[in-house]
C-alpha positions in Angstrom: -19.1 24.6 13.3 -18.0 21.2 15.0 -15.4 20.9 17.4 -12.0 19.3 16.1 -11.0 17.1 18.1 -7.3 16.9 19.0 -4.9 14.5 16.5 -4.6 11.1 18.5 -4.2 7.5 17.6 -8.1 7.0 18.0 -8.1 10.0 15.2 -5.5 8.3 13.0 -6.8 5.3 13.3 -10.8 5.5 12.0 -9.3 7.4 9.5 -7.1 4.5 8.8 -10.0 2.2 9.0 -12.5 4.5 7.3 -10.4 5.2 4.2 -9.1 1.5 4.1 -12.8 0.4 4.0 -13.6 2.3 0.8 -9.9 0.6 -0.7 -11.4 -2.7 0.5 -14.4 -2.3 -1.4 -12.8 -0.8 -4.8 -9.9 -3.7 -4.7 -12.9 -6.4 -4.4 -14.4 -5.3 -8.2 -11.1 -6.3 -9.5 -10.7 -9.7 -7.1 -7.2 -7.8 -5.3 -6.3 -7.8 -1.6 -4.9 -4.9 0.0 -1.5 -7.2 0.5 -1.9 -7.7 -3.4 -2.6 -4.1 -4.0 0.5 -3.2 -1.7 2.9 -5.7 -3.9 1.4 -5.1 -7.2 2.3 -1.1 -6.4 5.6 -2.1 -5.1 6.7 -3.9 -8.1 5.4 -1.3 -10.4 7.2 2.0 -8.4 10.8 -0.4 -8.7 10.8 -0.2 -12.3 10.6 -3.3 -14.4 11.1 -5.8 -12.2 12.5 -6.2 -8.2 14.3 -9.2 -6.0 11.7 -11.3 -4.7 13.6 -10.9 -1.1 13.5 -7.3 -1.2 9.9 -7.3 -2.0 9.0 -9.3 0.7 11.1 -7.4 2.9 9.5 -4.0 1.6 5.7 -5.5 2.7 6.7 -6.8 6.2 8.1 -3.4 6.6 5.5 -1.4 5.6 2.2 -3.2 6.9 3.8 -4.9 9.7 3.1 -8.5 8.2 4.9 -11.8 9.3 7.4 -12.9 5.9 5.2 -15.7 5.4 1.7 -13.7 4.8 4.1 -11.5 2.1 5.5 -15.0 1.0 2.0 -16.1 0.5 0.4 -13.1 -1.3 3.6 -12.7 -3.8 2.7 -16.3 -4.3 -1.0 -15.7 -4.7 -0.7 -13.1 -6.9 2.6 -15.3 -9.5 -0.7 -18.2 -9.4 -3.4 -15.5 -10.6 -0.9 -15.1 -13.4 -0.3 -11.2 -12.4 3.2 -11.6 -11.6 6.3 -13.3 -12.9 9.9 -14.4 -12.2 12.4 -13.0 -14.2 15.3 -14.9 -15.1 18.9 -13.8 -13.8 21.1 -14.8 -10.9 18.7 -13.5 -8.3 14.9 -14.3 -7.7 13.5 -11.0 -9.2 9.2 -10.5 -9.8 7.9 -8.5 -12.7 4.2 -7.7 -13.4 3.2 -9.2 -16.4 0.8 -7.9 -18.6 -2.5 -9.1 -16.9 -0.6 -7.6 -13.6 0.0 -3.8 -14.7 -3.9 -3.7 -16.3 -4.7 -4.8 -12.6 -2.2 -2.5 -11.3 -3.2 0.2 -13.9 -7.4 -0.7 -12.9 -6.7 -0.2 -8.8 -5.1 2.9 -9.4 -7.7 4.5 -11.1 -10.3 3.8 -9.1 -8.2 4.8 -6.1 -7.0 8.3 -7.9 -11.3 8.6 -8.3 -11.3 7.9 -4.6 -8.6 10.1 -3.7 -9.9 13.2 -5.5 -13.7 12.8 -3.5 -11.9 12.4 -0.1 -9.4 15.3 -0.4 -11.5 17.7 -2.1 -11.5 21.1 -0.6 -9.1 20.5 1.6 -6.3 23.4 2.3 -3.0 22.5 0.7 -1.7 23.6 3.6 -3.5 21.1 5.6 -2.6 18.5 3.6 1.0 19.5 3.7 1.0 19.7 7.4 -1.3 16.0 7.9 1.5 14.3 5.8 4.5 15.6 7.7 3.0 15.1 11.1 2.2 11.5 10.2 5.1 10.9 8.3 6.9 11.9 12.0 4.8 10.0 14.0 5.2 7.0 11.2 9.0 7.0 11.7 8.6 7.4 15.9 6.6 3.6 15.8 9.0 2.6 13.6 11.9 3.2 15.5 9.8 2.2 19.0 9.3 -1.1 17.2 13.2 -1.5 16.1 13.2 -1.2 20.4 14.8 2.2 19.6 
């Protein structure tokens, strides 16, 4: 039986790159960037429709991107026709149609993906993976914020 090697950055990190590789790939048969995945997803878990500002705000948050590369890629993906402004008194984004079948094609592939990688894999070890990286998630957060 190999030896596990302890849980480090190095660790986290080729899993990062490993199991980003494989999104890569999937996201390419249906022309979507990762940034476009991560909006598209956004947009969809905020209901029918979310401020512009907070979406941007959301994706600088969570992949550690300048405003202007999340400007860029909500704009990319409001050109491709897969999301749209909604009219009201702020700058809101919807998916339109073209954008959940996108939305709705990624996630499928990804919940194929998903099932292969975790298979056999304790519960238990999941459980624990996902609180220990949640944990160590919020730490770099909060060393970023210059906590």
């Amino acid at each position: 039986m190999p030896v596990t090697p302890p849980v480090n950055g190095q660790i986290i990190g080729q899993a990062h790159y490993a199991t980003r590789a494989v999104l890569e790939r999937l996201l390419a048969t249906t022309g979507t960037t990762f940034h476009q995945s991560v909006a598209l997803n956004a947009v969809a878990d905020s209901g029918e429709a979310i401020e512009r500002g907070r979406l941007v705000d959301g994706m600088t948050g969570t992949l550690k991107i300048d405003a202007e590369v999340a400007e860029a890629t909500v704009a990319e993906l409001s050109a491709a026709g897969l999301l749209e402004e909604v009219p009201g008194s702020t700058v809101r984004v919807a998916l339109t149609p073209a954008g959940r079948d996108r939305r709705q094609a990624n996630s499928a592939g990804i919940a194929n993906i998903t099932a292969r990688l975790y298979a056999g894999l304790p519960a238990e070890d999941l459980a624990a993976t996902g609180r220990v990286l949640t944990e160590v998630t919020a730490r770099a957060n909060a060393v970023l914020a210059g906590a």
